[in-house]
N, CA, C and O atoms as a printed pandas DataFrame, in Angstrom:
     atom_number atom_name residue_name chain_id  residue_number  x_coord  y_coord  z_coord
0              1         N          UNK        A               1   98.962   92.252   95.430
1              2        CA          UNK        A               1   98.445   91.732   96.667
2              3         C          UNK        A               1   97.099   92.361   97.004
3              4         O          UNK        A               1   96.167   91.614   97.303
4              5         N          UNK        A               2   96.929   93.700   96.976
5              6        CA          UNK        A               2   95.673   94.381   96.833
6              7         C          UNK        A               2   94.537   93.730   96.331
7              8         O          UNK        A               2   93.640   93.400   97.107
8              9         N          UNK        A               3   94.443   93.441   94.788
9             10        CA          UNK        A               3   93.672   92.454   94.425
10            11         C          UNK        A               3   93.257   91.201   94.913
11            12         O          UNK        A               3   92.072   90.900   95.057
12            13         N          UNK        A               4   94.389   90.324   95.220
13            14        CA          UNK        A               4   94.133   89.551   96.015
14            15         C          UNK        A               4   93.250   89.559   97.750
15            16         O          UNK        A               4   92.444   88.746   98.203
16            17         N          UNK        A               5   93.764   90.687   98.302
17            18        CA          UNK        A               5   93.405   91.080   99.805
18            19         C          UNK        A               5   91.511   91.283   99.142
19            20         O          UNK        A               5   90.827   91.087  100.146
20            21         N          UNK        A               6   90.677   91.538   98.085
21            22        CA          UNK        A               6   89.910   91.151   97.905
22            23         C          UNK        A               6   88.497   89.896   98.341
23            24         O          UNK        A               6   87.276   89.806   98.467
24            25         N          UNK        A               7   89.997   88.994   98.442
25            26        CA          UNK        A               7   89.098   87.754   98.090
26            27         C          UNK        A               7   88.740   87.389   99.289
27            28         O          UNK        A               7   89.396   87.846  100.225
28            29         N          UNK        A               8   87.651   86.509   99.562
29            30        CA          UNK        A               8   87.474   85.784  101.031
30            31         C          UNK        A               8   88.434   84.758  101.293
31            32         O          UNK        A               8   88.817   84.473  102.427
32            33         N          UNK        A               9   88.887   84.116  100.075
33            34        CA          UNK        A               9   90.032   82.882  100.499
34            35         C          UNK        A               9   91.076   83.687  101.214
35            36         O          UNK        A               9   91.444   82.976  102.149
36            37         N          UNK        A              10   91.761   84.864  101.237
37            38        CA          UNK        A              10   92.918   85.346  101.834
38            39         C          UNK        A              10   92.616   85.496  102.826
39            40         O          UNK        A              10   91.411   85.574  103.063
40            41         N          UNK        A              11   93.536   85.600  103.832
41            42        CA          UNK        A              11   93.470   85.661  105.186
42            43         C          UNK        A              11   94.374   86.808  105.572
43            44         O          UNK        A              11   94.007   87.438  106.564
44            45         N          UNK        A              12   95.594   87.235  104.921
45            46        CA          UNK        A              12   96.510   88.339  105.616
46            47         C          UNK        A              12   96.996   88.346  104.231
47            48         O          UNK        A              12   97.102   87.502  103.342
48            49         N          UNK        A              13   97.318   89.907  104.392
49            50        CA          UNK        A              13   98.293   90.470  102.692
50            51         C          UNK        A              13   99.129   91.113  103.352
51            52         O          UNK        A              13   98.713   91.534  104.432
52            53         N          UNK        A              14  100.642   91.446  102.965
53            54        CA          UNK        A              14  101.401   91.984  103.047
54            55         C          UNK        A              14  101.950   93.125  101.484
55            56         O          UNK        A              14  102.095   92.384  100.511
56            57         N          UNK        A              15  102.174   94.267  101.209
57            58        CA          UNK        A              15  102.530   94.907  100.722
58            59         C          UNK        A              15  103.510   95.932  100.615
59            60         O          UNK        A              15  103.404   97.007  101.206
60            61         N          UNK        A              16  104.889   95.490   99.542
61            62        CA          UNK        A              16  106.503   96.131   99.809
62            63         C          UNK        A              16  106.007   97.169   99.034
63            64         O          UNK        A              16  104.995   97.143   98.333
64            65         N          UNK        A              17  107.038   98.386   99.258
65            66        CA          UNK        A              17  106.950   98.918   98.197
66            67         C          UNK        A              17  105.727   99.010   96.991
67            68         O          UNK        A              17  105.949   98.718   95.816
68            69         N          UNK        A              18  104.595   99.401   97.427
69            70        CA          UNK        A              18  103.380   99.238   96.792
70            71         C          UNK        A              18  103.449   99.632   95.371
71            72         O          UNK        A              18  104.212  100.585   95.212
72            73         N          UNK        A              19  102.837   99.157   94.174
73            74        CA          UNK        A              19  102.803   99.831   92.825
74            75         C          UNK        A              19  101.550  100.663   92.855
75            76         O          UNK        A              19  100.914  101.389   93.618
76            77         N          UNK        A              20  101.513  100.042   91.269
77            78        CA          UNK        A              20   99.905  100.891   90.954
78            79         C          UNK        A              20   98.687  100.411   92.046
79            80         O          UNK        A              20   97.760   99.687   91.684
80            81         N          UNK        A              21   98.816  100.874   93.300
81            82        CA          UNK        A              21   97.456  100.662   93.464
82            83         C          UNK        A              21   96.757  101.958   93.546
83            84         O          UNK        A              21   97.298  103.054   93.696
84            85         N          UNK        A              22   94.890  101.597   93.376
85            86        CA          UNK        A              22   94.629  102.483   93.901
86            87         C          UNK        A              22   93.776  102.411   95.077
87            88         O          UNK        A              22   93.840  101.473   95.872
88            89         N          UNK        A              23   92.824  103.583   95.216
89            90        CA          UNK        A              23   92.428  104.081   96.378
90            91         C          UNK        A              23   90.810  102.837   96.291
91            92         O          UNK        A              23   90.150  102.622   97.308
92            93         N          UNK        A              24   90.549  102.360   95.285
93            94        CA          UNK        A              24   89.351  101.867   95.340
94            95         C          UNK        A              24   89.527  100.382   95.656
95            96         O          UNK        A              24   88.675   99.658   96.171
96            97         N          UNK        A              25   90.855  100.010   95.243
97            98        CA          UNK        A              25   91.805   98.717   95.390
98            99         C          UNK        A              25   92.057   98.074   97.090
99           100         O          UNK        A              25   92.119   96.967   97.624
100          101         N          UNK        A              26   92.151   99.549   97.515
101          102        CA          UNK        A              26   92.413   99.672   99.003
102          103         C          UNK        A              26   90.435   99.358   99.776
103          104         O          UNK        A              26   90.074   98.611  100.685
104          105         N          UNK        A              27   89.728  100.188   99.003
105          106        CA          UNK        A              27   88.959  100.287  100.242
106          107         C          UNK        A              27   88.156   99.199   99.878
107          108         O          UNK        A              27   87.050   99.217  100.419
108          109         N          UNK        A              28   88.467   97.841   98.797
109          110        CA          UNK        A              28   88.028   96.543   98.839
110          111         C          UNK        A              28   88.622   95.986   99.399
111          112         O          UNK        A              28   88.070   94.892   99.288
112          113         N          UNK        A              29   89.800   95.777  100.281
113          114        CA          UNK        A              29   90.521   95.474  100.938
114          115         C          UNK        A              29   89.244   94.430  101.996
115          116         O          UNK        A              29   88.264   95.056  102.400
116          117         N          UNK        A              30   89.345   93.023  102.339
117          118        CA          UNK        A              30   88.920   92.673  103.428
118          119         C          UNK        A              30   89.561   91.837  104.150
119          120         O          UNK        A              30   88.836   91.182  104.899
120          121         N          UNK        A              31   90.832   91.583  104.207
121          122        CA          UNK        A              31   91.403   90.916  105.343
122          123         C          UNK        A              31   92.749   91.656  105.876
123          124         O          UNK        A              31   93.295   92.644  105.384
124          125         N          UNK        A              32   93.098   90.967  106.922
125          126        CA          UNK        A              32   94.258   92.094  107.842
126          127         C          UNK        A              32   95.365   92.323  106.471
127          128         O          UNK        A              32   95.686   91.421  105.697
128          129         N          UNK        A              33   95.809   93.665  106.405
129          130        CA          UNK        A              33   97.323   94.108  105.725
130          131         C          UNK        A              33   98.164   95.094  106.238
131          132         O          UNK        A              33   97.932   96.125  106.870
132          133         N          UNK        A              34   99.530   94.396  105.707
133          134        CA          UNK        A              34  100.150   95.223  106.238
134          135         C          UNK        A              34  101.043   96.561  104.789
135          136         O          UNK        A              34  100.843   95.705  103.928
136          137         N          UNK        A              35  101.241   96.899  104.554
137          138        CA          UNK        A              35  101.627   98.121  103.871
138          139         C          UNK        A              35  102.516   98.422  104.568
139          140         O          UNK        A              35  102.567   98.646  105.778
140          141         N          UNK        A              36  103.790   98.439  103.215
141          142        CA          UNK        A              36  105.448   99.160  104.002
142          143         C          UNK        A              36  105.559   99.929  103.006
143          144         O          UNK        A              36  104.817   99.698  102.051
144          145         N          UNK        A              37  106.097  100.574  102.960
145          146        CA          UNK        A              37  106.226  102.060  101.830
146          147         C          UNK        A              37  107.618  102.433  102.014
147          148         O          UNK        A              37  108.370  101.724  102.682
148          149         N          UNK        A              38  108.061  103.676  101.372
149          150        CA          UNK        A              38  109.631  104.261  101.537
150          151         C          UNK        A              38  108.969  106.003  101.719
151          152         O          UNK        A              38  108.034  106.756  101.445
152          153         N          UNK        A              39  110.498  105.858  102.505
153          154        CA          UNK        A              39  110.052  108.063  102.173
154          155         C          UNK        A              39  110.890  108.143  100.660
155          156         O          UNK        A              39  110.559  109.267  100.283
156          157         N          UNK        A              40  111.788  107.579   99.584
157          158        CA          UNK        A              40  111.802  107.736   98.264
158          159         C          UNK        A              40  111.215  106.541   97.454
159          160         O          UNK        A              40  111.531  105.358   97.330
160          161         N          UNK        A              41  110.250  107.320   96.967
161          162        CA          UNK        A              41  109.374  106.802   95.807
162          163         C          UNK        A              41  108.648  107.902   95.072
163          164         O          UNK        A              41  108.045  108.884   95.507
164          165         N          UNK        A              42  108.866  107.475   93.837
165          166        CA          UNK        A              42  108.451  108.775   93.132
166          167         C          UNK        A              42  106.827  107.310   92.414
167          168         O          UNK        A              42  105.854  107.594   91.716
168          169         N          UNK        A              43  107.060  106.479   92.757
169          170        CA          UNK        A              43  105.723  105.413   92.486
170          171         C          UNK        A              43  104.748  105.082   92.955
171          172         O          UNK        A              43  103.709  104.728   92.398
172          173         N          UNK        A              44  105.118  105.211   94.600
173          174        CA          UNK        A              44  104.119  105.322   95.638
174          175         C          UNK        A              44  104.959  106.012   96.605
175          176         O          UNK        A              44  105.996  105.563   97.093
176          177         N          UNK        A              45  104.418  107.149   96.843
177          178        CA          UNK        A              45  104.699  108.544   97.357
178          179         C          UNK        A              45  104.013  108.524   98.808
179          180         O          UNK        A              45  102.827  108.328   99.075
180          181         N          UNK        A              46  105.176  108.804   99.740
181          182        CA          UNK        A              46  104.494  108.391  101.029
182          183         C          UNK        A              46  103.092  109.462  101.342
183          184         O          UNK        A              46  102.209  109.304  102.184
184          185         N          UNK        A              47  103.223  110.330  100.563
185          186        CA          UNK        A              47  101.468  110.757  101.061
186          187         C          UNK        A              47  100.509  110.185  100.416
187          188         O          UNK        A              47   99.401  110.719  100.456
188          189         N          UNK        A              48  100.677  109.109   99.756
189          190        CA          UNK        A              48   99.518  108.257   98.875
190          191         C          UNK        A              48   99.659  107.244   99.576
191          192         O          UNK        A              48   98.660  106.566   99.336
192          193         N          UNK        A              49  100.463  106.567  100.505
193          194        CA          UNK        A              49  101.175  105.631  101.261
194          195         C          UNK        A              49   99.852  105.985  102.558
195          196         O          UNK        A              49   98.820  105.316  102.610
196          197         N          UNK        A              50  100.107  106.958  103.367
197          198        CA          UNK        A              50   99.634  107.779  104.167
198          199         C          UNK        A              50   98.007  107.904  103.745
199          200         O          UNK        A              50   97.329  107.710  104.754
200          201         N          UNK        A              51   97.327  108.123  102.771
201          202        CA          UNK        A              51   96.411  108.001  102.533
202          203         C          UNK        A              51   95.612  106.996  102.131
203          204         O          UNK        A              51   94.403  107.217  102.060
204          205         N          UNK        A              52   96.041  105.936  101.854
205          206        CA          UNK        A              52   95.969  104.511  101.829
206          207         C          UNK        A              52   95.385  104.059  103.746
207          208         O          UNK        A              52   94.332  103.567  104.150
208          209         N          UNK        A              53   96.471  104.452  104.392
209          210        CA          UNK        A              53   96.073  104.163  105.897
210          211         C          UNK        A              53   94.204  105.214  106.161
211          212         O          UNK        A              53   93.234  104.905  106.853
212          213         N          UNK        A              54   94.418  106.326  105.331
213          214        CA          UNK        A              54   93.606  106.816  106.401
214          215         C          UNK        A              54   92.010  105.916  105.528
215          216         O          UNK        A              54   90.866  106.132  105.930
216          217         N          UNK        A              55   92.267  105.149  104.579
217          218        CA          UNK        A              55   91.517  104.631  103.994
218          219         C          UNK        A              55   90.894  103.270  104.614
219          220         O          UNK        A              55   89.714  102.922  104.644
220          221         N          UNK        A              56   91.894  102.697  105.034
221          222        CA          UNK        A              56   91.975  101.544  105.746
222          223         C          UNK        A              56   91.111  101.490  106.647
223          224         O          UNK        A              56   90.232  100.633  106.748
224          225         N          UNK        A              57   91.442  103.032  107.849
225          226        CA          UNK        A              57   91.343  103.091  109.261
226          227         C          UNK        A              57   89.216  103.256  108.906
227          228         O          UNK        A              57   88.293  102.728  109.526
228          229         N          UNK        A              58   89.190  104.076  107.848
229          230        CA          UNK        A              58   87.488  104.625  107.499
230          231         C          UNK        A              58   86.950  103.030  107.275
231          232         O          UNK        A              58   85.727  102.896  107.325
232          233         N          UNK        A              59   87.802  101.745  107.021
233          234        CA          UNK        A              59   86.763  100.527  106.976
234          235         C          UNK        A              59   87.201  100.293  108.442
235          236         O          UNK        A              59   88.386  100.456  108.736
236          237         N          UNK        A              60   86.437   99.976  109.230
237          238        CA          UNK        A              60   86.831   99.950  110.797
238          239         C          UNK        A              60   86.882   98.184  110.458
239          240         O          UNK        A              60   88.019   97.779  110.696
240          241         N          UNK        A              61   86.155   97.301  110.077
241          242        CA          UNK        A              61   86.278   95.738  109.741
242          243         C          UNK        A              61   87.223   95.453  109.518
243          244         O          UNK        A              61   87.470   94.301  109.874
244          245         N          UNK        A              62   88.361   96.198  108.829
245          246        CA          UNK        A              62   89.983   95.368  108.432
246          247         C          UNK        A              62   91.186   95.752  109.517
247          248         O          UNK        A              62   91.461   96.939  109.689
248          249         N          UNK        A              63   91.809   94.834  110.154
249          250        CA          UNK        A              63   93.152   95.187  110.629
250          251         C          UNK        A              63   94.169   95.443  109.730
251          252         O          UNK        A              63   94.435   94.644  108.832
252          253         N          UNK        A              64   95.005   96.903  109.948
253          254        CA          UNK        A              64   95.623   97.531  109.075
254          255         C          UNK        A              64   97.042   97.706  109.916
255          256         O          UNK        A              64   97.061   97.722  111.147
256          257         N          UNK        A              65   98.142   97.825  109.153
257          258        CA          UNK        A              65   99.221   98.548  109.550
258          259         C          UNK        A              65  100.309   99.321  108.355
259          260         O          UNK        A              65  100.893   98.709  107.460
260          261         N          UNK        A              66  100.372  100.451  108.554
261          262        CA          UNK        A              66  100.916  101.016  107.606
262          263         C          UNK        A              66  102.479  101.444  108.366
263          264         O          UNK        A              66  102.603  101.746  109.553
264          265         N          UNK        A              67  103.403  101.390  107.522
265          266        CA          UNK        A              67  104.728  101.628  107.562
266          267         C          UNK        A              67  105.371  102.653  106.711
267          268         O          UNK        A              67  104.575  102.840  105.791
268          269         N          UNK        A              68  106.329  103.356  106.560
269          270        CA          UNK        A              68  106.977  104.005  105.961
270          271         C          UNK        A              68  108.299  104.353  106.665
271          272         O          UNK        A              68  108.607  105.062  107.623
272          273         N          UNK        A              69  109.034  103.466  105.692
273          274        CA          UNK        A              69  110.639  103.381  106.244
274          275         C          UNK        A              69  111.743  104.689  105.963
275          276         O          UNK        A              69  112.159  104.696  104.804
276          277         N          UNK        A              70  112.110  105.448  106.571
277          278        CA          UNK        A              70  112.679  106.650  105.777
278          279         C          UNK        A              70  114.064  106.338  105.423
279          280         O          UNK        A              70  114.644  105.311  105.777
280          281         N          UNK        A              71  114.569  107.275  104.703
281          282        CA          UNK        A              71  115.900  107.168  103.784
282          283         C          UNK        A              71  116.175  105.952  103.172
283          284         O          UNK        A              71  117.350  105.584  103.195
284          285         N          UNK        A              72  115.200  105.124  102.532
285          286        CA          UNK        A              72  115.448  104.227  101.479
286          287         C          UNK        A              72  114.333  104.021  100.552
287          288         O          UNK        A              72  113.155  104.075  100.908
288          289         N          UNK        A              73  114.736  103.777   99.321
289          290        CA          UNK        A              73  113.987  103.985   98.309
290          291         C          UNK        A              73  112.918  102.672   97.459
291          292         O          UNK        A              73  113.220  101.509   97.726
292          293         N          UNK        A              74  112.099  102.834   96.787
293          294        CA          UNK        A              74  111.335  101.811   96.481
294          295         C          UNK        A              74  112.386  100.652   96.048
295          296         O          UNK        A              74  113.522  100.805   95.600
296          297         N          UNK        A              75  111.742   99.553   96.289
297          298        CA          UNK        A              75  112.546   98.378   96.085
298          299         C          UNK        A              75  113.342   97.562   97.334
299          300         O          UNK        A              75  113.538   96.365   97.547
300          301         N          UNK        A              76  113.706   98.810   98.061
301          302        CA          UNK        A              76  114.646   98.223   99.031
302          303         C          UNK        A              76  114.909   97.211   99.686
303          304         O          UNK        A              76  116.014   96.885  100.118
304          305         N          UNK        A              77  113.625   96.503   99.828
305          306        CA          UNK        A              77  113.294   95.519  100.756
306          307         C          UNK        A              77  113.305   93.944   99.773
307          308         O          UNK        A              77  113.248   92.815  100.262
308          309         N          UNK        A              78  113.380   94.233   98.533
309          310        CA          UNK        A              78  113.778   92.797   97.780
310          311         C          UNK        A              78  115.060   93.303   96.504
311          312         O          UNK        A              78  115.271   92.505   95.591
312          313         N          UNK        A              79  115.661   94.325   96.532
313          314        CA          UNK        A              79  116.890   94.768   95.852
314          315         C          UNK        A              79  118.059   95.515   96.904
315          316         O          UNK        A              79  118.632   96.598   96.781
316          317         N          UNK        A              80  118.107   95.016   97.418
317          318        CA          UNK        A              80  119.121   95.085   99.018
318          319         C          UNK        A              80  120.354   94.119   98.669
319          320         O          UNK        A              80  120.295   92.892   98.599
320          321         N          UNK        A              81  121.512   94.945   98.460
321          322        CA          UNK        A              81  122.384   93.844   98.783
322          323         C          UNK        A              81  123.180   93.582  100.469
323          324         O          UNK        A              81  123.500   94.461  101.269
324          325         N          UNK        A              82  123.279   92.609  100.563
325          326        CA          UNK        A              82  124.218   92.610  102.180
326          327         C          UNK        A              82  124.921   93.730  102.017
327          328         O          UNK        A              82  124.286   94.678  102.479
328          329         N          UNK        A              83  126.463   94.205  101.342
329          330        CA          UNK        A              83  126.755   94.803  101.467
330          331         C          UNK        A              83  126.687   96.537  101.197
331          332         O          UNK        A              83  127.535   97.386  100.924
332          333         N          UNK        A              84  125.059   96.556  101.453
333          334        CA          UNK        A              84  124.819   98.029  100.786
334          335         C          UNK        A              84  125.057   98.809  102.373
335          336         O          UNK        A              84  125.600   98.133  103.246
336          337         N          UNK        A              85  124.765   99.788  102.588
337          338        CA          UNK        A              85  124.706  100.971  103.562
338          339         C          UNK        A              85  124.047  100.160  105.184
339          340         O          UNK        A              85  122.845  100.115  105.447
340          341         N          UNK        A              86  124.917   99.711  105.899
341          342        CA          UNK        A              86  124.303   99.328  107.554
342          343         C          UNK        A              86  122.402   99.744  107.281
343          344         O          UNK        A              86  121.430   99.010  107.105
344          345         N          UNK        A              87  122.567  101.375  107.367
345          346        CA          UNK        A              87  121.061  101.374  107.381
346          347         C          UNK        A              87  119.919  100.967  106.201
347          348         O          UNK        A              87  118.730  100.667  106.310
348          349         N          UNK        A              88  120.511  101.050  105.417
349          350        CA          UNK        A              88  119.455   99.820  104.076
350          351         C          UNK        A              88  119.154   98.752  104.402
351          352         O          UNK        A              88  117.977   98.392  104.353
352          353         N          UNK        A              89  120.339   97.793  104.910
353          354        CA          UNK        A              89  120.358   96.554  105.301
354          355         C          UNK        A              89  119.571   96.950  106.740
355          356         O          UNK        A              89  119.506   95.744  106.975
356          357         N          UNK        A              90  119.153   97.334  107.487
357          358        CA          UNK        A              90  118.576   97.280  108.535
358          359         C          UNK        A              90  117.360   97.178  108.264
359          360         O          UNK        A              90  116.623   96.344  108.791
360          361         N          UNK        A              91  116.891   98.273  107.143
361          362        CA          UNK        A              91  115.521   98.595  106.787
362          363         C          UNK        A              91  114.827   97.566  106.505
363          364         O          UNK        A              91  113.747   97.184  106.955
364          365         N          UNK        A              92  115.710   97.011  105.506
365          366        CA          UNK        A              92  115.367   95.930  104.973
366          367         C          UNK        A              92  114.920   94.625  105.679
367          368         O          UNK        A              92  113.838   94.078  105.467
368          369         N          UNK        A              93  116.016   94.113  106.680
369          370        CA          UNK        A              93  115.867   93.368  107.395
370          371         C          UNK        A              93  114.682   93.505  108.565
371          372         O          UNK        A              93  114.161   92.463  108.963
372          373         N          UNK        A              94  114.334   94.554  109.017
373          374        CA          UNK        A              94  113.200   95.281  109.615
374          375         C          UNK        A              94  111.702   95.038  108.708
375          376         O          UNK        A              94  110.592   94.917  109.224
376          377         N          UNK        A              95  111.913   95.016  107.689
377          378        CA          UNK        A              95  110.828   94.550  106.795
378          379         C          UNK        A              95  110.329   93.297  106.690
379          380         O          UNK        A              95  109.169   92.886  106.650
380          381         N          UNK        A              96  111.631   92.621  106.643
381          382        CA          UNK        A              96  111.095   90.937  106.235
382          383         C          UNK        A              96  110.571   90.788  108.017
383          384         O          UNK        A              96  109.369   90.529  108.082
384          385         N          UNK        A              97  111.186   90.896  109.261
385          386        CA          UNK        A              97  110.579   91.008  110.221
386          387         C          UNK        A              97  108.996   91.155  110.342
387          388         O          UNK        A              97  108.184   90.336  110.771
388          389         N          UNK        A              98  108.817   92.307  109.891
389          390        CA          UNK        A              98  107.242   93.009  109.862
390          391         C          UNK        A              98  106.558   92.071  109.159
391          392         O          UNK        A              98  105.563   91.628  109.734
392          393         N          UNK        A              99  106.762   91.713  108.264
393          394        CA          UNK        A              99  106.427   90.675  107.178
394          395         C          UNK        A              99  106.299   89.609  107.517
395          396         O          UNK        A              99  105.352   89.069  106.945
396          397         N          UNK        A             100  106.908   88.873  108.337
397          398        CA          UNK        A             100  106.944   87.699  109.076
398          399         C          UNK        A             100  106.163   87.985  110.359
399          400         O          UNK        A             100  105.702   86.933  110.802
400          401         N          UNK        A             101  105.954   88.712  110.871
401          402        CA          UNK        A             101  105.006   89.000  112.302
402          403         C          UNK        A             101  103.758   88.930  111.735
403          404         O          UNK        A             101  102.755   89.084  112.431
């Protein structure tokens, strides 16, 4: 999505569980995003999560929102089953929310 949030055709990016991005990925960034992260990820590590925002906030031109959901792990938000843990399923469901706003 990063790549994409690039282009002038996009208008809004959303980003789960972020992969490889990086920091230069981010500060081409030109339309509103939102970024959800986990406090477990050993892939995108909420202080790279966290630094991503403070990247964002240094282009003052893009609307940004950064998230970081605690006690659930990368993936969560599209490898969720209904019946996993009340609070997974919350997280989760809290995501597609954010995602949809």
């Amino acid at each position: 999505m990063c790549l994409l949030a690039k282009a002038p055709e996009i208008q809004a990016g959303v980003v789960s569980h972020p992969g490889p991005i990086t920091f230069d990925d981010i500060k081409e960034v030109k339309c509103p995003i939102l970024i959800l992260g986990t406090e477990i990820d050993h892939i995108s590590r909420p202080e790279v999560i966290k630094q991503f925002e403070q990247v964002l906030s240094a282009n003052s031109g893009v609307a940004h929102s950064v998230k970081i959901f605690p006690g659930v792990a990368h993936g969560w938000s599209v490898r969720y089953s209904p019946d996993a843990a009340a609070a997974a399923v919350k997280s989760a469901e809290e995501a597609l929310g954010d995602t949809i706003d």
